[in-house]
C-alpha positions in Angstrom: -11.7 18.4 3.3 -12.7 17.4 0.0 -10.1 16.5 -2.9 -10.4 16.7 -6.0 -8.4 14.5 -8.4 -10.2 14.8 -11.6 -8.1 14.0 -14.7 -5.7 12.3 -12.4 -4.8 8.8 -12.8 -3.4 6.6 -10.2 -2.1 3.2 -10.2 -2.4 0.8 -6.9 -0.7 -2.3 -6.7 -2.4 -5.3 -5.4 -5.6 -3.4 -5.3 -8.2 -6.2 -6.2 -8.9 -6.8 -2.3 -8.4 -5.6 1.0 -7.0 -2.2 1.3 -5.2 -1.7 -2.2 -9.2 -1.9 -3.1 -10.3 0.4 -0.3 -7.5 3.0 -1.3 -8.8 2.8 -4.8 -12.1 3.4 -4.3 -11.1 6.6 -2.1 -9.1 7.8 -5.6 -12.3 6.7 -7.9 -14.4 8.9 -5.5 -12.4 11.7 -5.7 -12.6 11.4 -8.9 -9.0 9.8 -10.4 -9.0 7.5 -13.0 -7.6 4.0 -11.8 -5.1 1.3 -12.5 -6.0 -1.8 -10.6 -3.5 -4.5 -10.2 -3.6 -7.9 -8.9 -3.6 -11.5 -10.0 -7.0 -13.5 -11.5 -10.5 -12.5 -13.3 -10.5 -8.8 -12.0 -14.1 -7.9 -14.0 -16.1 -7.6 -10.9 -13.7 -5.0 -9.1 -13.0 -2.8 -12.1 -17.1 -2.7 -12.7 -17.2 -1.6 -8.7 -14.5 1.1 -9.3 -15.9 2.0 -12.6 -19.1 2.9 -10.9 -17.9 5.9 -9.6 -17.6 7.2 -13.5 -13.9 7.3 -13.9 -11.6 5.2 -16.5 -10.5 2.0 -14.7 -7.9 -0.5 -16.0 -6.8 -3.8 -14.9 -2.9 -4.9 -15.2 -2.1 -8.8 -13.6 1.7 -7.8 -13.4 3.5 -10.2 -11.0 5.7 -7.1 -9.0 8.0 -9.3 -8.2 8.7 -9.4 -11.2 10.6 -5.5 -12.6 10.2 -6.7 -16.6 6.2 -6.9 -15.3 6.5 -3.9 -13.2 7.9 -2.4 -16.7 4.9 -3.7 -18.8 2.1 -2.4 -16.5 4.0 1.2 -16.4 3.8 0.8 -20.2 0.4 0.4 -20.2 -0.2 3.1 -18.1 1.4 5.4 -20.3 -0.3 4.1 -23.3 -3.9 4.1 -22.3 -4.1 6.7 -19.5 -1.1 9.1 -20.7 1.0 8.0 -17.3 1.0 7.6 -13.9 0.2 10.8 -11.6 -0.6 8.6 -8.8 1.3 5.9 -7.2 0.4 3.7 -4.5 2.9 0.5 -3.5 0.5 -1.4 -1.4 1.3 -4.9 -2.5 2.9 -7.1 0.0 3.2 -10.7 1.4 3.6 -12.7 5.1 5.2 -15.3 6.0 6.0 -16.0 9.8 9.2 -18.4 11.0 11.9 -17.9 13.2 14.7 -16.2 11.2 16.9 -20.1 11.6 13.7 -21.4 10.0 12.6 -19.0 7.4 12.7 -20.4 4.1 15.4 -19.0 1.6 12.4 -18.5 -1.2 10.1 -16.9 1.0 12.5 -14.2 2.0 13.7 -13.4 -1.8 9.7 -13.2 -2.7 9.1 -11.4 0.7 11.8 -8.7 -0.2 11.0 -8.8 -4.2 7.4 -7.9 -3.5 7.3 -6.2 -0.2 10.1 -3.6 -1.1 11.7 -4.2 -4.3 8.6 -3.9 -6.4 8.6 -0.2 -4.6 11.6 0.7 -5.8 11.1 -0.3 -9.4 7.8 1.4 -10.0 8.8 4.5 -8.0 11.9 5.4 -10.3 9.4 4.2 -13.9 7.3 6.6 -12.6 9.2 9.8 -11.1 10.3 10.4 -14.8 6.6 11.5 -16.1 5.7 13.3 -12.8 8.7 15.5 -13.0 7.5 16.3 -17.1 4.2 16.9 -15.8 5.5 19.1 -12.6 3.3 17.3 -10.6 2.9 13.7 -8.4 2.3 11.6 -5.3 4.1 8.9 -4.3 2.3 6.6 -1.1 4.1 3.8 0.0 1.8 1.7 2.0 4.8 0.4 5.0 3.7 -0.6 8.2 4.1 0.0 11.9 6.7 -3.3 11.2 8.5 -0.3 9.4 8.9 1.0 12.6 9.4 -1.9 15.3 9.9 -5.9 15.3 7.9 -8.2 15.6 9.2 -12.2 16.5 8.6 -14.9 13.4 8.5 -11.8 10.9 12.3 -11.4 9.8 11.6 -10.4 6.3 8.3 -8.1 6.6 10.0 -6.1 9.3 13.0 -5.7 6.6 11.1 -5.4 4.2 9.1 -2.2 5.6 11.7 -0.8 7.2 13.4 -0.8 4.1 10.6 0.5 2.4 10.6 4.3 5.2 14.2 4.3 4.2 13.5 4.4 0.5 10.5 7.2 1.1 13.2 9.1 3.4 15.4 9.3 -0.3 12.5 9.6 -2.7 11.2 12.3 -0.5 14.5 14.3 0.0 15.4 13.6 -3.9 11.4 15.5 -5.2 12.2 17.9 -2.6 12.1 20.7 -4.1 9.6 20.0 -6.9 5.9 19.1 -7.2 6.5 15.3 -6.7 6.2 13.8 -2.9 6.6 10.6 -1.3 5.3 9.5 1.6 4.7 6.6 3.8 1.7 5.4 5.5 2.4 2.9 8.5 -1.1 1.0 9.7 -1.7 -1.3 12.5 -3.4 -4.1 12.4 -6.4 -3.8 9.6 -8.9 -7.1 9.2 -7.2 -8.1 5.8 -7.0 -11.7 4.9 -3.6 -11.8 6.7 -5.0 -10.6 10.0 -8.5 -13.0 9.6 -5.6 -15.8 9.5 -4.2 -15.0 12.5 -7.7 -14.9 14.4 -9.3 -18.1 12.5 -5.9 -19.8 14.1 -6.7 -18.9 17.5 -10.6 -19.8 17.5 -9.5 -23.4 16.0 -7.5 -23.9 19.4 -10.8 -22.9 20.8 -11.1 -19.7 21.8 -14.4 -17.8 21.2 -14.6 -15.4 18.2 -14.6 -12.2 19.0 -12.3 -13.3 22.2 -9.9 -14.2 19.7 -10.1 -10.9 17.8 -9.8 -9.0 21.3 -6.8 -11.1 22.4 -4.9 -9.9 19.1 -5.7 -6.7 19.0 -5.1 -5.9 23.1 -1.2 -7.5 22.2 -0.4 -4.6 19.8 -3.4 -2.3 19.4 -4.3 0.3 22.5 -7.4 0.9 20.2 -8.6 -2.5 20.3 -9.9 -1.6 17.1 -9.4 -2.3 13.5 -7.9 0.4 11.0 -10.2 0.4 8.0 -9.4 0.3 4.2 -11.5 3.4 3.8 -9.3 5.3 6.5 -6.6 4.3 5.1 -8.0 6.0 1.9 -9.2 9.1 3.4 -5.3 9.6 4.5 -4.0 9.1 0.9 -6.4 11.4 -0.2 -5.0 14.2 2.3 -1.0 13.4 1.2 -2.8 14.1 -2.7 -4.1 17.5 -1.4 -2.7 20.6 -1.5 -2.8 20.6 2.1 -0.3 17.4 1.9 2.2 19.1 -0.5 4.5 19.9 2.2 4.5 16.4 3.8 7.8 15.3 1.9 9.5 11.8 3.1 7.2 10.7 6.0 6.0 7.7 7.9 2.7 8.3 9.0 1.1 5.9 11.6 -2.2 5.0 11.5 -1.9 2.1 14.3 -4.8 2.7 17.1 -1.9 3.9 19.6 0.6 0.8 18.3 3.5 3.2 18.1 2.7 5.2 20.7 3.5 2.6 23.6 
């Protein structure tokens, strides 16, 4: 299937690394002009997007922030003409037993993880509905979907986050716009390397330590990659996505299915 996104622009939150950068690069391929976002000096990732000879743009907002969420919608409608294309991957972990969990880390857990979702969703379903046309990908989790112990306000988070797709995607019914979902499993993001650096320092051999992880969750016992992840926003763009309205789509290595 190839798609086609030329004079498209799309915006990806926290898209300087990891797979807000591997979804972007899928869109830059395709041929949609990007808005990167993410903190620090973002030259070298907007001259790796830009090689695919779209426009690219670079916007530090803080989404835990809605006035910053405002600003960067703002610029997108200044120098790219709007949003056509929006993709709420930014997110945050913190792990503690819910009698534990800091206070500050839930409220930045919930601000980023699912509130900054909200806010960019309704600044942008205005100028898809005046241009008849847009997609909406919410990058959730299988933590949407089931618990996990020590992750209180992730698994909220992303649950809340299907719920809010389920609305968007019943409100754009019956127009042009959808909203969707995409749930991964484990993918070896900064997060995840963590998690496996934590269990060779107690001594367990490398890739040991990356097969214990993934054989707790993962029936794969493999990664999901950024560039998957990619491919599958790319189908929920295409025509052959249009009828996909208000879906959480796993992409989990058999997670789910257990």
């Amino acid at each position: 299937m190839t798609t086609t996104l030329s004079g498209k622009t799309a915006l990806v939150t926290g898209s300087t690394s990891g797979i807000g950068l591997g979804i972007a690069l899928s869109l830059a391929k395709a041929g949609a002009n990007l808005i990167l976002n993410g903190f620090g000096d973002a030259s070298a990732v907007v001259a790796e997007v830009a090689q695919h000879g779209i426009k690219v743009g670079h916007h530090p907002a803080d989404v835990s922030d809605p006035a910053q969420i405002a600003d960067m919608l703002a610029y997108a409608e200044r120098e790219f003409g709007g949003v056509d294309i929006l993709v709420n991957n930014a997110g945050i972990q913190h792990v503690a037993a819910v009698e534990d969990f800091p206070v500050e880390r839930w409220d930045s857990i919930i601000a980023i993880n699912l509130s900054s979702v909200f806010h960019a969703t309704r600044l942008s379903l205005p100028g898809m509905r005046a241009k008849g046309w847009g997609r909406i990908v919410n990058i959730a989790s299988v933590h949407g979907q089931v618990g996990s112990v020590g992750k209180a306000a992730y698994v909220a988070a992303k649950h809340g986050v299907i719920g809010l797709t389920k609305v968007v995607g019943l409100e754009t019914a019956t127009s042009n716009v959808t909203c969707n979902a995409i749930c991964p499993g484990w993918v070896l993001t900064p997060l995840v390397q963590k998690q496996i650096d934590d269990r060779i320092a107690t001594g367990v051999d490398p890739q040991q330590a990356q097969h214990d992880l993934l054989a707790e969750k993962q029936p794969s016992l493999d990664f999901v990659t950024p560039p998957q992840l990619g491919e599958l926003v790319l189908f929920l763009c295409s025509e052959a996505g249009s009828q996909v309205r208000g879906a959480a789509w796993n992409i989990d290595g058999g997670w789910l299915a257990q």
